[in-house]
N, C-alpha and C positions, 0 to 999 in steps of 0.2 A: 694703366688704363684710367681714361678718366669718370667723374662719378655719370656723367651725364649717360656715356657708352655704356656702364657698366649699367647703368637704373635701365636702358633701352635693351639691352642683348637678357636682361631678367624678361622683360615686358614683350620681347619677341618670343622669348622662350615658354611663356602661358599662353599667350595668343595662340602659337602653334598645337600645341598639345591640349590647350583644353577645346579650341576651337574646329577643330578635325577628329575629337574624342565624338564616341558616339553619343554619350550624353548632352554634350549641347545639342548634336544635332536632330534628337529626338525631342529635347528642350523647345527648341524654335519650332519643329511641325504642329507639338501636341498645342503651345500656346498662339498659334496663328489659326488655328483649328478653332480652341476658345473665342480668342477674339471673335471670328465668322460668326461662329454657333451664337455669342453673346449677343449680336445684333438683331439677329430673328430670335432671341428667347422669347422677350415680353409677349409674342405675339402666340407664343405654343403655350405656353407652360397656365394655360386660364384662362376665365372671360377677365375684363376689369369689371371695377366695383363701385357705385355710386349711392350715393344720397339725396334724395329730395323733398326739401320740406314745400309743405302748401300752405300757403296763409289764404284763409278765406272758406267760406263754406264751398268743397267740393261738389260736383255735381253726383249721384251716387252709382258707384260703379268703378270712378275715375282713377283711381290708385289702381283696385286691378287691372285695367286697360292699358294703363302707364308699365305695370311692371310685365304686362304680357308683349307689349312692343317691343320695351327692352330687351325683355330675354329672347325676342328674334334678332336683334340685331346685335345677340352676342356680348349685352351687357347686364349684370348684375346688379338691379336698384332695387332699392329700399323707400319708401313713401314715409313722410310722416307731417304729421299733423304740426307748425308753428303757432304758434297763437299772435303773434305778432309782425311788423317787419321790420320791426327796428332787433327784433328777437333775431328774424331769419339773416338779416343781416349780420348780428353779432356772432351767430353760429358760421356764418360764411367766409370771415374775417380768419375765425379761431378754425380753420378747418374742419368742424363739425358738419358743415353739410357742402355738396357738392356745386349746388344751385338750387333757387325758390322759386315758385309759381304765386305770383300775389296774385286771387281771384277775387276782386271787386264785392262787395256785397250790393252794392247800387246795379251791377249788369255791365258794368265797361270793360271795355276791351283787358285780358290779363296781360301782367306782366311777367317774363321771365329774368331773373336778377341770378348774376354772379358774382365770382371775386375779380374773376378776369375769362376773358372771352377763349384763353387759353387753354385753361383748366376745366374744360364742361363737354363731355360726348352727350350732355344730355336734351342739345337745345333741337333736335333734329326727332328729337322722338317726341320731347312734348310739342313741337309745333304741328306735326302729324298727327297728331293725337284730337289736336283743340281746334286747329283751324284746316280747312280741306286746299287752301290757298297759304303762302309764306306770308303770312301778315303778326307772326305774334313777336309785341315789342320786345326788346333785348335791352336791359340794364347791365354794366360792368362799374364795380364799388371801384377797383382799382385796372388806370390803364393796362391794355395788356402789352406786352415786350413778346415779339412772333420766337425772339431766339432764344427765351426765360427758360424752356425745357430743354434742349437741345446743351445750353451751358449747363443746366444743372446736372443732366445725365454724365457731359463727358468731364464737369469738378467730379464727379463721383467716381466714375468709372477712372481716370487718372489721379485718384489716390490711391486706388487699390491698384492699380498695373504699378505705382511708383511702390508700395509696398513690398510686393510681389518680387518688382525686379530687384530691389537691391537688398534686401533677404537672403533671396537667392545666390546672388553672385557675392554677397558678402560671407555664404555660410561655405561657397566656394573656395575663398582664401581662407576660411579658418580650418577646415578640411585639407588644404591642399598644405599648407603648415605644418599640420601636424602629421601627416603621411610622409611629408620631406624628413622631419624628425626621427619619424618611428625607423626608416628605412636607412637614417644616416645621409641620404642623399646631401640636406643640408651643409656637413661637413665638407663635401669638395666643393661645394658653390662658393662656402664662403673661404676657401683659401686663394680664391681670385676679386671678389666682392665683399664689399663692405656690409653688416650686417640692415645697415640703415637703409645703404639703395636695394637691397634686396629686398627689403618689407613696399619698398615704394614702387618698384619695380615690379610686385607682384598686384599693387593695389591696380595701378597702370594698365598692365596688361590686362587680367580679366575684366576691367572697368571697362576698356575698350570694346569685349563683346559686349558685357553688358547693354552698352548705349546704342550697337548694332540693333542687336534683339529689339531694344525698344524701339527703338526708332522705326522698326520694320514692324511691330506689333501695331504701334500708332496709326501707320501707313493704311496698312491692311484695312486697321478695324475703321475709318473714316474714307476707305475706298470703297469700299463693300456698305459702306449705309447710305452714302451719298448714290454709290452707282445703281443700285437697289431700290433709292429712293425712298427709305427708309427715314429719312431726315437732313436736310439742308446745312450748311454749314454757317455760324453766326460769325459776325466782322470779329469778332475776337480770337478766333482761331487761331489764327497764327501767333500771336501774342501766350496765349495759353496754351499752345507744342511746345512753343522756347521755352518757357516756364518749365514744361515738363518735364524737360532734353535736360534743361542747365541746372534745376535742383535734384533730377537723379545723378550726375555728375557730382553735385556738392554733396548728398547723404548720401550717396555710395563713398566713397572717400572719408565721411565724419565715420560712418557705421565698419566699413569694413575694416579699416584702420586697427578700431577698436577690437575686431574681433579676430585679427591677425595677431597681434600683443596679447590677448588674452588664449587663442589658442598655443601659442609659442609657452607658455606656460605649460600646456598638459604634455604627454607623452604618451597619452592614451584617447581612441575619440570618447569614449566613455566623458572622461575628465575634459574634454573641450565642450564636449554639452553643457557638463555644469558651469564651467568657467564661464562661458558667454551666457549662461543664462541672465547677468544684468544686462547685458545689453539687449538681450530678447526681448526682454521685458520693457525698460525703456522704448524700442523700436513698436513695440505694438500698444504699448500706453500712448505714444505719440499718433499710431493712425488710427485706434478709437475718439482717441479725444478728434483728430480730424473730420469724422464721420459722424460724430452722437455731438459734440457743441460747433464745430467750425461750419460744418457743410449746414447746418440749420439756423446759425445767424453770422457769417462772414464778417461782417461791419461792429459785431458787438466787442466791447471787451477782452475777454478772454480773447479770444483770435486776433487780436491785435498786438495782445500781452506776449500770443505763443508765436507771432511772425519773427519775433527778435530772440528766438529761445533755440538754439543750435537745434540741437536733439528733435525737437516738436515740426521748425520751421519748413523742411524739405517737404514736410506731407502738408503743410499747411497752405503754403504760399501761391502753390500750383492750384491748389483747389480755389483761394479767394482771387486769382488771376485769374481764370477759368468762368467767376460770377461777376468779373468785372469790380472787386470789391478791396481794387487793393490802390496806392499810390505811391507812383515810380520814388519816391525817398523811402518809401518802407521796404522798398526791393532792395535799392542802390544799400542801406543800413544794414538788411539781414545778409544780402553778400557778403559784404563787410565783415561783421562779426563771424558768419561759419569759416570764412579765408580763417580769419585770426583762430578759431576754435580747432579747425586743422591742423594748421602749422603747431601750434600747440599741444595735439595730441600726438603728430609726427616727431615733434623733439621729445615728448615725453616718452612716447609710446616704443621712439627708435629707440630707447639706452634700454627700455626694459623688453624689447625684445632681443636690443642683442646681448643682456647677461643670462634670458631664458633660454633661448634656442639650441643650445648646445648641450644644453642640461638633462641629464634622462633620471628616469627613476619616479620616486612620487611627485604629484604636479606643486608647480611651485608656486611660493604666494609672491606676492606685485611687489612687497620687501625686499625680500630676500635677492628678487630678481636684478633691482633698481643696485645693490648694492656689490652684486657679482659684477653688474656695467661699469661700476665707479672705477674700481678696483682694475678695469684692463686698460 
């Protein structure tokens, strides 16, 4: 039989069994559900929440008037006093305040000042407030971009869906591993199969629900905001699915790899918990750092450092594609190197899953393993 056959009749055989298992298929209802539910949350779960400073002497009264408008119209502001506007400005830049009302001390017309015309539910209430006609000016520090929230929700929200999926269907193969182990099953698999395409052949096949699932979570979740009306979609969208589609293919494949070879080590799930615990850890070190530094300056340093860093990249890339913050040699580069960082851990990782896999008893270390493979 040849390896090609032999890696596809593995990757027919998870496809089928895990894909008709009731578990996936209660998998795909509960997280197309999420998705729905995630589109309408912002809108249940609270009022939103604002700040507004005022530069200038107040007329008296006018803060409370301000916060009792608001809280009819379902938002939550706070008033304070600026003493300056080069101050309200600074505070505006540094996200300290939401938007300024500069009130003249001479009697002219006020001005109302933002960071961007994007970011502010607040210009409809102070204009009701101050003028009985639409006449009060609008300052923005910086132009505004109509698709700036719309990208930054769905950078966010597609790190955590890439997270999520390949987690999931990575802790799938290291589970499914070690049950072929525990059960023996393994043993007659591989007196027709090579231990190599069988580790590949299972990466293969559950990878293939995998990218189903997503692909249908993506679907959903940008059907239902769009048709809903909920939010438009920006010229980059497509650009930033691929991204999403093609780096959970590439970190499903680095991750689960990894945690195939390491559960072939245990013989117990107990013992595959710990065993992958470096890669758990790794895996969610990479989509914190994507979420507390990447998602909050894309273009800086660090996220540029972590686009070319196997492990970090798949959560990172799709997010800084997603804000438009990335350039097609920094893509074309990290492809590059995650191919090489694969293949790499496939050669490494196939010798030392196939001197573990056969091995029962206490779990064994990446040693001992590597030198059982030598030796066949």
């Amino acid at each position: 039989m040849s390896r090609r056959r032999a890696i596809w009749l593995v990757a027919r055989r998870e496809l089928i069994e895990r894909g008709r298992s009731r578990a996936f298929l209660l998998s795909l209802l509960l997280t197309v559900a999420l998705i729905s539910l995630g589109v309408f949350l912002p809108s249940l779960i609270g009022r939103d929440r604002a700040t507004l400073g005022i530069v200038g002497p107040p007329p008296a009264g006018l803060a409370q008037v301000l916060e009792a408008r608001a809280d009819a119209s379902g938002l939550s502001l706070v008033v304070v006093d600026v003493p300056s506007i080069e101050e309200a400005e600074a505070r505006l830049r540094d996200g300290k305040l939401d938007a300024a009302l500069e009130l003249p001390a001479d009697g002219s017309a006020p001005e109302f000042v933002v960071k961007t015309t994007s970011n502010s539910p607040l210009y409809g209430v102070v204009q009701s407030t101050i003028f009985a006609t639409p006449q009060l000016a609008a300052r923005e520090l910086v132009p505004a971009d109509p698709n700036q929230g719309v990208a930054f929700a769905f950078a966010n929200a597609g790190v955590v869906l890439l997270f999520i999926s390949i987690f999931t269907f990575g802790t799938w193969l290291l589970t499914g591993v070690v049950e072929e182990k525990t059960s023996r099953v393994v043993e007659v698999v591989l007196s027709t199969v090579e231990s190599r395409d069988l580790l590949i052949g299972k990466v293969l096949g559950i990878g293939i629900l995998g990218i189903v699932q997503l692909t249908l979570m993506v679907a959903i979740g940008l059907g239902v905001g769009v048709g809903t009306g909920r939010f438009s979609l920006p010229p980059s969208t497509p650009n930033a699915v691929a991204m999403l589609l093609l780096w959970f293919v590439l970190g499903y494949a680095f991750y689960s790899t990894a945690l195939g070879v390491l559960g072939a080590l245990a013989s117990r799930m107990e013992e595959a918990s710990n065993a992958a615990s470096p890669v758990s850890l790794l895996a969610t070190a990479a989509y914190l750092f994507s979420l507390v530094v990447a998602l909050q300056d894309p273009d800086g340093t660090p996220a540029r450092i972590a686009t070319f860093l196997p492990p970090v990249s798949p959560m990172v890339i799709p997010l800084r594609a997603a804000l438009g913050a990335i350039e097609p040699w920094e893509i074309a580069l990290a492809v590059a190197l995650m191919l090489a960082a694969i293949w790499i851990l496939f050669v490494i990782g196939g010798r030392v899953y196939s001197g573990a896999i056969l091995q029962t008893g206490a779990r064994m270390r990446l040693r001992d393993a590597w030198r059982l493979a030598r030796g066949r």
